[in-house]
N, C-alpha and C positions, 0 to 999 in steps of 0.2 A: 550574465552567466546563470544557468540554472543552478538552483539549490535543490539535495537531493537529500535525503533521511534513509539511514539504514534500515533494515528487516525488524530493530531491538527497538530502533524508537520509534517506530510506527504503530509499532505493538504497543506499546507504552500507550503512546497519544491516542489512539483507539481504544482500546481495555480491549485488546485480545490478546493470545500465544501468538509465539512464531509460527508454531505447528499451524496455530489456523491458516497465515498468512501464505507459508509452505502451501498445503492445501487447495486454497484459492489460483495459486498460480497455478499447479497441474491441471485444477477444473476450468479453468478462464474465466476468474470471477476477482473482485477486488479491484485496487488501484492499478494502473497503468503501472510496470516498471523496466527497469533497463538490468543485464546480466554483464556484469564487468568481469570478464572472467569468471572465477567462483563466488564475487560479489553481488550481491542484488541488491538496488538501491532506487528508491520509491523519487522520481521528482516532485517536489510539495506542490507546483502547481495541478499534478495528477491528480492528488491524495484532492486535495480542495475540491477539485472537479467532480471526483467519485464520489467526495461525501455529501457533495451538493443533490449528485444525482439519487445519493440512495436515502432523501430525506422522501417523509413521508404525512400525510394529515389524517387527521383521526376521522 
């Protein structure tokens, strides 16, 4: 079964706001996520994937 992390702790576990996270979803940027109703909730496999992808080399 997928594991999925709320809008609060994803923010946490990134150091960003929700506002950012908000934000990113109107613009189509950030992690993968699903709308459960008025819920939004981040699958962690997504979050990994995103953060992989937005790693960078000096």
């Amino acid at each position: 079964m997928t594991e999925f992390k709320t809008a609060p702790e994803l923010a946490e576990q990134i150091r960003t706001s929700e506002n950012t996270l908000s934000w990113w979803r109107q613009v189509g940027k950030g992690p993968e996520y699903v709308r459960l109703g008025k819920r939004v909730l981040y699958p962690v496999d997504g979050i990994e994937s995103w953060i992989a992808a937005e790693r960078r080399t000096a």
